[in-house]
Every structure is written in structure tokens, then in C-alpha cells.
MIGUKOL-46975 format. One record per atom (N, C-alpha, C): x, y, z. Coordinates in steps of 0.2 Angstrom, whole numbers, plus 5000, padded with zeros to 4 digits. Atoms other than C-alpha are relative to their C-alpha. Layout:
BEGIN
XYZ ...
END
This chain:
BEGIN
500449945000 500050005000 500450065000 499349934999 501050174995 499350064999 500449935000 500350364998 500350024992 500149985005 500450484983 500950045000 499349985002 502250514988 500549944999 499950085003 502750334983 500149965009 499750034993 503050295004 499449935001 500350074996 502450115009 499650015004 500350024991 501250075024 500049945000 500250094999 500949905032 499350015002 500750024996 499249855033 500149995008 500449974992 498449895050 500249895002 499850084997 498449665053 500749995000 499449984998 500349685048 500350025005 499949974996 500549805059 499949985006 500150034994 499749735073 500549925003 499850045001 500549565069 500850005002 499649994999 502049635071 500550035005 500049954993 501949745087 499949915005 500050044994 501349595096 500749954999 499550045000 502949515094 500750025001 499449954998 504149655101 499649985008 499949974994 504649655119 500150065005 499949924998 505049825121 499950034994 499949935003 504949975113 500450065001 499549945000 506650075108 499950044999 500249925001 506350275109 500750025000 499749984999 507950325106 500250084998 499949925000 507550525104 500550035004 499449974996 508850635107 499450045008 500249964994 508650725124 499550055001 500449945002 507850885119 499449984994 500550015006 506550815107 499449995006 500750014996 504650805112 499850065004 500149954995 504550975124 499350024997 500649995002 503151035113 499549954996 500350055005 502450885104 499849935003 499850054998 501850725110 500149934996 499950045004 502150545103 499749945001 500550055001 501250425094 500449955002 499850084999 502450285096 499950005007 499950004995 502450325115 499149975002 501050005000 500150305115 500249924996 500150075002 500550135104 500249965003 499950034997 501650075115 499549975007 500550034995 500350085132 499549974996 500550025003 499050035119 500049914999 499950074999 499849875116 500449975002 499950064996 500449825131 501050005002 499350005003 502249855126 500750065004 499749964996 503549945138 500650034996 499749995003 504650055133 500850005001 499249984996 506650095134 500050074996 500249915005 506750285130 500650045004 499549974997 508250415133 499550055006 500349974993 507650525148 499850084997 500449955000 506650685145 499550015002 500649974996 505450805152 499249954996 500450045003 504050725141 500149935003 500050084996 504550545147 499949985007 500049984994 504750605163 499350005004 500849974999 503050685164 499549954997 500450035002 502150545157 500149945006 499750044991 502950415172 499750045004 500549964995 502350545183 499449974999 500750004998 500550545180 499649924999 500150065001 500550365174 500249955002 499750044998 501750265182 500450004996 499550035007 503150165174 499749984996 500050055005 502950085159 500649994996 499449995004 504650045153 500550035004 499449984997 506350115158 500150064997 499749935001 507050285158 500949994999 499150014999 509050295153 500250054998 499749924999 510150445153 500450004991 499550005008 511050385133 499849944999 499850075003 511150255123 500449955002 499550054997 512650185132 499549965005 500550014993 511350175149 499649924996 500450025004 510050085134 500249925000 499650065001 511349965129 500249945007 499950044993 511849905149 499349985001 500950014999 509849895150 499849944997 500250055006 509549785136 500649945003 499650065000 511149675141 499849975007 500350054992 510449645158 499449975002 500550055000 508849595152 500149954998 499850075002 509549475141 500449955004 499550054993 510549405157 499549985004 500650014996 508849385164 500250045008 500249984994 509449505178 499550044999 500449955001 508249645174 499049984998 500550035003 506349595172 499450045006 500749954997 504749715178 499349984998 500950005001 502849695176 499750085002 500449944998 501949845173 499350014999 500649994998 500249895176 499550044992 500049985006 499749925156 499150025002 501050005000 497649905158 499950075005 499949954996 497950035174 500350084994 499749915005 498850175160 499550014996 500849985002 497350135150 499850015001 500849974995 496050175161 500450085001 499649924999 497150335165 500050054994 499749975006 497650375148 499149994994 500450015003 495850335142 499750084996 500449955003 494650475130 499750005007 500549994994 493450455146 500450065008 499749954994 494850505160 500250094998 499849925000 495650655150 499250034999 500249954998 494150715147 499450005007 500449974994 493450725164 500650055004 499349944998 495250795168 499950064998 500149945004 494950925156 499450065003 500849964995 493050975164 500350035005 499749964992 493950995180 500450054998 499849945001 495251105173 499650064998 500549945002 493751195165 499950035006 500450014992 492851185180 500550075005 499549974993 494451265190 500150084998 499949955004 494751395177 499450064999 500849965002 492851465177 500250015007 500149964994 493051485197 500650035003 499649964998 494551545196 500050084996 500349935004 493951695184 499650025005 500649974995 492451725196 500450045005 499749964994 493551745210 500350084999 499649985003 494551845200 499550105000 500749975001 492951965195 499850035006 500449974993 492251965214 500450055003 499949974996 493752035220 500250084997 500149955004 493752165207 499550065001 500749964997 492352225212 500050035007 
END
């Protein structure tokens, strides 16, 4: 399947087919990447199921925060590579709480999250207003 600029896709079954057959998921974005933008492969990964290894950034950071771990955080590529070598040693081996990130990271949760930022932002206007007056 190619778009109108001759680039390839894999079918959506491919695709699946092939995800469920990864262990992890390497993010090896430079440091500075992601501050204004979020990432799909990072929503593929909780989606399915799939932990990630990712260099360390505010963005990564900030998603561990609100969601827990999923995956590992490393400070380089060297860090990535001890990571990777000490699973394969079977010293290294975690269970993460995936169905838990999905219920957090759901359409249903953000937007109740969002109502309340509304929510917070309408009574903090009012206040704002009252003592205006």
C-alpha cells in the first residue's frame, strides 16, 4: 500500500501482527526532542501492552509521573545498551500495570480531567471578578 508520495504502509493486521511480537519498545529520541509535541509511538506502545526503553526527557518523565512506569527511563544510549544486556541476562525483568495506564490514559479519563480544569478555570475567573469588584 503506498501514499501519493510513493511511501509504503503496512496493513493495519501487519501491523498489529508485528507489534505483538516486540518485547519492548526502543525510543531512542535525542534528549531535547518531544517538549512541545507528544508521541504516537509512545500511546502505541501503552495501547499494546508493550514497555518502553526511552532516553530520559521532560516528556517521558512527565508521562511516568502521571501514569506510572511503563518501561525504563535511561540517561544515553550507552545506559539503553547495559539495560538491554541485563535483560538478556535475565537480571532485569518488571511487570507493569498496562490495563491501569489505559484506564488513566483513556478518552473517558482525559476528558473528565479536562471538565475539571474547565471547571477550576471558570471559578478561578469568578474569583478573580468578585474581587474586582
Amino acid at each position: 500500500m503506498s501514499n501519493e508520495h510513493g511511501l509504503k504502509f503496512v496493513p493495519a493486521d501487519e501491523y498489529a501482527s508485528r507489534i505483538r511480537q516486540l518485547d519492548y519498545i526502543l525510543l531512542l529520541y535525542p534528549a531535547d526532542s518531544y517538549k512541545l509535541t507528544a508521541s504516537g509511538a509512545v500511546m502505541e506502545a501503552i495501547k499494546w501492552g508493550k514497555p518502553i526503553i526511552a532516553i530520559r526527557n521532560d516528556y517521558f518523565e512527565g508521562l511516568f509521573q502521571k501514569y506510572g512506569d511503563f518501561g525504563y527511563l535511561v540517561n544515553n544510549e550507552s545506559e539503553a545498551v547495559n539495560l538491554i544486556l541485563s535483560m538478556l541476562s535475565g537480571r532485569e525483568k518488571r511487570n507493569f500495570d498496562f490495563a491501569a495506564i489505559r484506564k488513566q490514559s483513556s478518552p473517558e479519563a482525559i476528558s473528565f480531567q479536562m471538565k475539571n480544569v474547565i471547571e477550576d478555570i471558570k471559578n478561578e475567573l469568578k474569583d478573580e471578578e468578585n474581587i474586582a469588584k
